[in-house]
ZAMARGU-4260 file (C-alpha; in steps of 0.2 Angstrom, whole numbers, plus 5000, padded with zeros to 4 digits):
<rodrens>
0) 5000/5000/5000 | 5006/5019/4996 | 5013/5028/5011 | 5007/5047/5016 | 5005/5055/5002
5) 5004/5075/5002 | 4992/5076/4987 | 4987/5096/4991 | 5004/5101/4991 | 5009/5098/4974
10) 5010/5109/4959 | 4992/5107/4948 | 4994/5099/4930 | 4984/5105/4916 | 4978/5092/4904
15) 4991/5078/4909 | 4988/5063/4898 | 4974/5050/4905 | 4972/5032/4907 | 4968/5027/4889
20) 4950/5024/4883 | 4939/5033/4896 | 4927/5019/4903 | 4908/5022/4907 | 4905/5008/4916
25) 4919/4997/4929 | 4918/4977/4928 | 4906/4970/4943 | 4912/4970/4960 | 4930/4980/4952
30) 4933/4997/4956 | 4941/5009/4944 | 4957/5005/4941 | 4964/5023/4945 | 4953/5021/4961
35) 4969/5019/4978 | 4960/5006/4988 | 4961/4990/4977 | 4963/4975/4987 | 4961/4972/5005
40) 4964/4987/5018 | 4984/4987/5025 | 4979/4987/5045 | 4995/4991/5050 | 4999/5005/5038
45) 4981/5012/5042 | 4985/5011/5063 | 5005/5018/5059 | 4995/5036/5052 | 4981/5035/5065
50) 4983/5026/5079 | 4965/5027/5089 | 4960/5015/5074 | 4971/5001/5085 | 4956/5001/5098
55) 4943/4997/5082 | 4950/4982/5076 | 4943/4965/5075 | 4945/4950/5068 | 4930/4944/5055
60) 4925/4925/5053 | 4937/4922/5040 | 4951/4927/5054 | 4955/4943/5044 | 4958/4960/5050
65) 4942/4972/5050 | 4932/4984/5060 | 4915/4982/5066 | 4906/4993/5052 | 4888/4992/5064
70) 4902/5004/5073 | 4897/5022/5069 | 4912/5028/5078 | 4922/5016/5072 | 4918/5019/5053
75) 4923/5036/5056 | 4941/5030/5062 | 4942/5021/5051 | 4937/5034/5037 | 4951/5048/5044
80) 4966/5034/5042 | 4959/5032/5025 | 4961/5050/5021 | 4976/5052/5029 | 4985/5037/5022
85) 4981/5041/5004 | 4978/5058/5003 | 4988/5068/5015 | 4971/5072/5024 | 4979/5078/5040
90) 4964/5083/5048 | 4946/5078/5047 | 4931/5079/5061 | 4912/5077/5058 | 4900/5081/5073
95) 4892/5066/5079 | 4876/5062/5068 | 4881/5068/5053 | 4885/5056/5037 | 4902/5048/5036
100) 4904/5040/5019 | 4914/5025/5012 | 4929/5032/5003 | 4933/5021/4988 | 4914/5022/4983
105) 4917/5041/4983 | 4932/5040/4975 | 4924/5030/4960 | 4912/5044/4957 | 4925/5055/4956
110) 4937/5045/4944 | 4924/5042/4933 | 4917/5057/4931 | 4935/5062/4927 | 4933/5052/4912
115) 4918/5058/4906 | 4928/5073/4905 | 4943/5065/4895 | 4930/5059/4882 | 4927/5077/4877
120) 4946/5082/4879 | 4954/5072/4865 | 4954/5056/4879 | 4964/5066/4892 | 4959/5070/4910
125) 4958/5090/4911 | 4967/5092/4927 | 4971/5108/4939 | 4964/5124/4944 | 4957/5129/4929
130) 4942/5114/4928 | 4928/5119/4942 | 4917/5109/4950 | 4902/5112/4960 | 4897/5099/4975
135) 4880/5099/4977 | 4875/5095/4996 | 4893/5094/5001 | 4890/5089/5017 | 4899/5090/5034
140) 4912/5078/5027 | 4917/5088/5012 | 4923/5073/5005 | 4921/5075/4985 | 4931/5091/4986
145) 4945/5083/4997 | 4945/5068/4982 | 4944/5078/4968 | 4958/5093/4974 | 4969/5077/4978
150) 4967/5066/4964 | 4965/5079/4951 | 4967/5098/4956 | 4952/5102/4952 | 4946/5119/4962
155) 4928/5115/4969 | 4915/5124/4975 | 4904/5115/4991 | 4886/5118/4993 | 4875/5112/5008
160) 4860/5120/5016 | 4863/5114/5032 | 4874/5129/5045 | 4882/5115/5053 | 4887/5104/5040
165) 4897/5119/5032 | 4904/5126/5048 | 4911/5108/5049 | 4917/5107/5031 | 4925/5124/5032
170) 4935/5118/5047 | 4941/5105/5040 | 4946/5114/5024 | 4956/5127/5035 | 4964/5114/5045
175) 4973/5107/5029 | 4975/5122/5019 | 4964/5121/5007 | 4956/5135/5005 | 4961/5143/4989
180) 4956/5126/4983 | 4939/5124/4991 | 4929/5136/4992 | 4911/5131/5002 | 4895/5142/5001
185) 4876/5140/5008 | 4859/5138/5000 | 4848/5147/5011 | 4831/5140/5001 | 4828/5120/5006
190) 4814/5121/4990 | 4828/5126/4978 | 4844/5117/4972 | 4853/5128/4961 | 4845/5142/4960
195) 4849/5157/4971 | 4866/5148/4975 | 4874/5154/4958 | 4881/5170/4952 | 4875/5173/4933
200) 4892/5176/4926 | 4900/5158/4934 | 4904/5144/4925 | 4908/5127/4930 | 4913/5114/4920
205) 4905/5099/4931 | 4893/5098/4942 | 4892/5081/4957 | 4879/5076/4967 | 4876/5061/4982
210) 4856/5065/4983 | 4843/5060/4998 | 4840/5040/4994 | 4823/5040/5005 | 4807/5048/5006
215) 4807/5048/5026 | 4816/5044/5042 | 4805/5029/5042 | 4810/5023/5024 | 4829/5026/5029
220) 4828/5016/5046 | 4820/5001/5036 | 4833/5003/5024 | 4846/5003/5036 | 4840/4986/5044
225) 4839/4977/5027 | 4859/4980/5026 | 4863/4973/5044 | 4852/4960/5037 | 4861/4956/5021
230) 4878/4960/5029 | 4874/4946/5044 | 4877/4961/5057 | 4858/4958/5065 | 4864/4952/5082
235) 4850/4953/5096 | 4861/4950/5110 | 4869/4969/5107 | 4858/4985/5102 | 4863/4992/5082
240) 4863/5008/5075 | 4847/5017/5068 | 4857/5023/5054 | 4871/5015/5046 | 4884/5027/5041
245) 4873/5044/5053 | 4866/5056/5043 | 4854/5072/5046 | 4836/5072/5039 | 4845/5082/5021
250) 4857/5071/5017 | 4846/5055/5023 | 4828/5060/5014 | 4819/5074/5004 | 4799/5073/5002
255) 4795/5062/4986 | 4811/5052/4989 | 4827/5051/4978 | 4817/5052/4961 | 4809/5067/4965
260) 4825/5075/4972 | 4836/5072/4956 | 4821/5076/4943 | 4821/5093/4952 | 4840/5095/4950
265) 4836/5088/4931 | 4823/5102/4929 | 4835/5119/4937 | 4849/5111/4925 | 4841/5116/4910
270) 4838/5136/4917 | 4859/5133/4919 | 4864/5126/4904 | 4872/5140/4897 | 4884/5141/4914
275) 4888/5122/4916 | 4894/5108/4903 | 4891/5093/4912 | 4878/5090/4926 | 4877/5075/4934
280) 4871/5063/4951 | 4870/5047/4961 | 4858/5037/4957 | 4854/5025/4972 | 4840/5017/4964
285) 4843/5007/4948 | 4823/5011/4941 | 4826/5028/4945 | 4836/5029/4931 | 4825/5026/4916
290) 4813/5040/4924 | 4829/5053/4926 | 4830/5049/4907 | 4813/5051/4901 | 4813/5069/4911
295) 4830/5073/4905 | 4825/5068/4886 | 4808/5079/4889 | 4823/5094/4893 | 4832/5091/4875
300) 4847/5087/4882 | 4862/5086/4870 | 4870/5068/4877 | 4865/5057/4891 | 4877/5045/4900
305) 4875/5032/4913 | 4890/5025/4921 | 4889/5011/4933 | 4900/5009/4947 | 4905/4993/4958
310) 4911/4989/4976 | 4911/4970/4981 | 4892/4967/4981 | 4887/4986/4979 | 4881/4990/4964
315) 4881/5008/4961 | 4880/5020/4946 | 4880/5040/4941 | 4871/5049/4926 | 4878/5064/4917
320) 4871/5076/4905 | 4874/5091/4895 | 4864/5103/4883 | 4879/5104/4875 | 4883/5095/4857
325) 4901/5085/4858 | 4909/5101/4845 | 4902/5114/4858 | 4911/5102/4873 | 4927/5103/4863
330) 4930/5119/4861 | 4923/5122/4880 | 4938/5108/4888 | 4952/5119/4874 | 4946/5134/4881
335) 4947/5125/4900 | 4964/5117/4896 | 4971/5134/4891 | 4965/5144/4905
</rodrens>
């Protein structure tokens, strides 16, 4: 495994050459190939970086070494050794509560939405300040800026409406001296995603998204008990978490669950699609997609793009769209690329 690497301190690279053939979609079970965390997690290269994660580890019935993922603490542990060990992440705290995600699974996201980028910049990954991204519902975690500054120089803007969640986020940008990088801001209307949160004369070459999956706390409480379930952590002898993971209401549900949630995002798009070239979000729910592409087809969308993701039995996936013919993405990533 990679020792410490100090990703934020090194000088941004404009357009370096990619991995060849930009994918849309990773092999079952496989994550990217650019993605860090490929194989089994190094225990003691974890510990060496962050030593509180000793007191988490455990052995799992196949006698490897593990932690106790129905753990919220923990996963959380566990996530900041990640985040040091491979990204020079020297400081990261989240108030209890609040959503604590699994890194490689972001760091797919992120690696494959750097492709989708590559496929309209002669097949390599624009990298460096120049390319911006906007973060939509950052999060306390901040933790698609953190990847995408790292892997890719990418300068980000973070957007959340939750006080706390951004005070967190801002203190953890601060602490690692991030701040010309990330830059974190607040959507003060919970009926609105985009609008009122941009100024007409930005532009951003990419937008991300991790949206609500439920309809209701009680929606995400069942959900969460189906995993223990399919991961064997239902034990009755000890009490389990509610949630797996924390979160707060936002970044858990939104009325009309998931589907409603990115529809809404689909529909602002198209009042932005003279200031953004590719939009694009989670989708939790594989039969959410089709209705994401029927509203997005109703929009006259330019290009539609549905990449699917995996992590052992996780199946995941993002879809991506622009209003923008692949000529007009050209000559948007040689104008980025040049910048």
């Amino acid at each position: 495994m990679p020792s410490l690497i100090k990703c934020h301190g090194r000088k941004p690279i404009v357009c370096s050459s990619a991995a060849a053939n930009p994918t849309v979609g990773i092999a079952k079970g496989k994550l990217h190939p650019r993605n860090r965390h490929q194989g089994r997690y190094d225990f003691p290269a974890l510990i060496k970086v962050d030593p509180e994660l000793a007191r988490f580890v455990i052995l799992n019935p196949y006698g490897k070494q593990s932690i106790d993922f129905a753990n919220p603490e923990a996963v959380k542990v566990f996530n900041r050794a990640l985040l040091r060990q491979f990204y020079g992440i020297a400081h990261w705290v989240i108030p209890p509560g609040y959503l604590c995600p699994p890194i490689p699974g972001r760091a797919d996201y992120i690696h494959g939405l750097a492709d989708l980028l590559a496929i309209d910049n002669q097949g390599r990954i624009p990298r460096g300040r120049a390319v911006r991204v906007l973060d939509i519902g950052t999060g306390a975690n901040c933790i698609y800026p953190l990847l995408g500054q790292c892997e890719y120089g990418w300068r980000f803007i973070g957007s959340d409406i939750d006080p706390t969640a951004l005070a967190a986020a801002t203190a953890i940008v601060r602490a690692n001296r991030l701040e010309s990088a990330i830059t974190l801001r607040q959507q003060n209307d919970s009926r609105q995603i985009l609008h009122g949160l941009l100024d007409k004369e930005e532009n951003f070459d990419l937008t991300l998204c991790n949206p609500p999956f439920h309809a209701s706390l009680e929606e995400a409480c069942r959900g969460s008990q189906r995993k223990w379930r399919n991961l064997g952590k239902l034990d009755p002898s000890r009490k389990l978490p509610v949630l797996n993971f924390g979160g707060q209401s936002n970044e858990l549900w939104y009325e009309g669950g998931e589907i409603d949630f990115i529809l809404r995002l689909a529909r602002e798009s198209a009042e932005f699609a003279q200031q953004i070239c590719w939009f694009s979000t989670l989708v939790s729910k594989a039969g959410n997609v089709p209705l994401l592409q029927t509203g997005l087809k109703k929009l006259q969308v330019q290009a539609i793009r549905v990449v699917e993701m995996g992590q052992g039995q996780k199946r995941s996936r993002f879809v991506a769209w622009t209003y923008r013919n692949a000529k007009e993405r050209q000559a948007w990533f040689e104008i980025t690329c040049t910048a």
